[in-house]
Phi, psi and omega in degrees: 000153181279155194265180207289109175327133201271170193338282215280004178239012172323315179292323208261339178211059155277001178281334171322293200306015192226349156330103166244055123309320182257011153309288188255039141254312142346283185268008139308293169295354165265314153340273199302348171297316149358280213246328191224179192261124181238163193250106018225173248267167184307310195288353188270355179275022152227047175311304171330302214258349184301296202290331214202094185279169201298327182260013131308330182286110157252359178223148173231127184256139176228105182273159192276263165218182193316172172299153174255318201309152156338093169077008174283265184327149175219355153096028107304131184300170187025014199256174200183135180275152167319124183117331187256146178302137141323113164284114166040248153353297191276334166300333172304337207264309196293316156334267195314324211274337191269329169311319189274312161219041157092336188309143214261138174293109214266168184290012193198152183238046167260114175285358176291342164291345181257014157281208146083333180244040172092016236231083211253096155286087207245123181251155174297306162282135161263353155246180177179156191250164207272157182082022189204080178293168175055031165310320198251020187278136199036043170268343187105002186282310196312297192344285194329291203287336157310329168289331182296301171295330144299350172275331136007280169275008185260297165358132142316284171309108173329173194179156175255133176263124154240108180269118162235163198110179150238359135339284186282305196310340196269346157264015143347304176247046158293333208255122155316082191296341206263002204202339178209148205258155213230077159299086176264171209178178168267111188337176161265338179304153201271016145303320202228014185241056135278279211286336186275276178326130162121306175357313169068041179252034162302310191305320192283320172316305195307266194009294204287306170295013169282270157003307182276343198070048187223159175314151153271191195250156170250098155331325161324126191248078195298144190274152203245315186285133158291127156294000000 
C-alpha cells in the first residue's frame, strides 16, 4: 500500500485517496513493485508534501515525474539524496543560481532545505520504474498531483507556481492568477538550457514571495563534505 497522506494536507485533498482512481492506482504501483525496481521507495512517495506541509507552502516547483537513474528518485522533484550523482538538470538550476547570485555549486544535490523553508517539490507523477522514463505516466497520478494544485490555488494565502517547460506551463488554469503569482520559464534540462540558463528566475520568485509578505528562500545548498 502506498503510505498515508500526511496530516496537514489530510484536510485539503484526502478525500482523493478514497476516490477510485486512485483505488486502482494504488494498486498499479504494487503491482509494478511486484514485478520491477520503482522509484521512489514506498515510504518516499509523498516526500513532497511530507517535507512542505500545506499552509507552509510559499513557492511550488513542479517536475514532470522522479528521476529513473539507479538510487535516484526520492520524491522531491530535482533533488537527488546525498552521495548520488547531480543530474544534469539540477546542475543547470545550481549554474544559474551561481550566475544569478553568485552561490558556489554545492558538492549534492539535496533539496531538502529549500523543502523545508516552503519550497513544494512536486513532481506531476510520483512514482516511475527505474530505467523508463514517463513509465507511470497517465496512470492517476496527474489526477492526484492536479488536486494538490488546486488546493493550493484554492488557499487563502497567496503562493508562487514555477512552471518550467511545456509539461508544467499546461497546468496554469489550475491556478488562480488573479490571487497567485506564475513564474514561467525553460525547463533546466540540457534539451532547453540555452533558454533556461541566464533567465534569472530565483530573484524573481524572491520578489514575488516578498510581496505575499512571506520570507524569500535561501537558495544556498550547504556542501556536505567536511574539509
Amino acid at each position: 500500500m502506498l503510505s498515508k497522506l500526511p496530516d496537514s494536507w489530510q484536510a485539503a485533498i484526502g478525500g482523493e485517496s478514497d476516490k477510485p482512481y486512485f483505488q486502482q492506482l494504488t494498486a498499479f504501483v504494487e503491482a509494478e513493485r511486484a514485478e520491477h525496481r520503482i522509484y521512489p521507495p514506498r515510504e518516499e512517495v509523498f516526500a513532497a508534501l511530507e517535507a512542505t506541509p500545506f499552509d507552509r507552502v510559499k513557492v511550488l516547483i513542479l517536475g514532470q515525474d522522479p528521476y529513473h537513474g539507479a538510487g535516484q528518485g526520492h520524491g522531491l522533484c530535482f533533488s537527488v539524496r546525498p552521495g548520488v550523482k547531480i543530474p544534469p538538470s539540477l546542475r543547470n538550476i545550481f549554474k544559474e543560481l551561481k550566475d544569478e547570485f553568485g552561490y558556489p555549486v554545492p558538492d549534492n544535490g539535496y533539496l531538502m532545505p529549500w523543502a523545508e523553508q516552503g519550497v513544494l517539490l512536486l513532481n506531476a507523477v510520483l512514482t516511475v520504474r527505474e530505467g523508463e522514463a514517463n513509465s507511470h505516466k497517465g496512470k492517476g497520478w496527474e489526477k492526484f498531483t492536479d488536486a494538490v494544485i488546486r488546493a493550493l490555488s484554492d488557499r487563502e494565502d497567496p503562493a508562487v507556481f514555477v512552471l518550467w517547460g511545456n509539461y508544467a506551463r499546461k497546468k496554469l488554469p489550475l491556478i488562480d492568477t488573479a490571487k497567485h503569482t506564475v513564474i514561467e520559464g525553460a525547463h533546466p534540462s540540457p534539451l532547453s538550457a540555452k533558454l533556461f540558463l541566464g533567465s534569472h528566475p530565483f530573484g524573481r520568485i524572491d520578489a514575488a514571495v516578498k510581496a505575499q509578505g512571506h520570507e524569500p528562500i535561501d537558495w544556498r545548498i550547504p556542501d556536505l563534505k567536511q574539509d
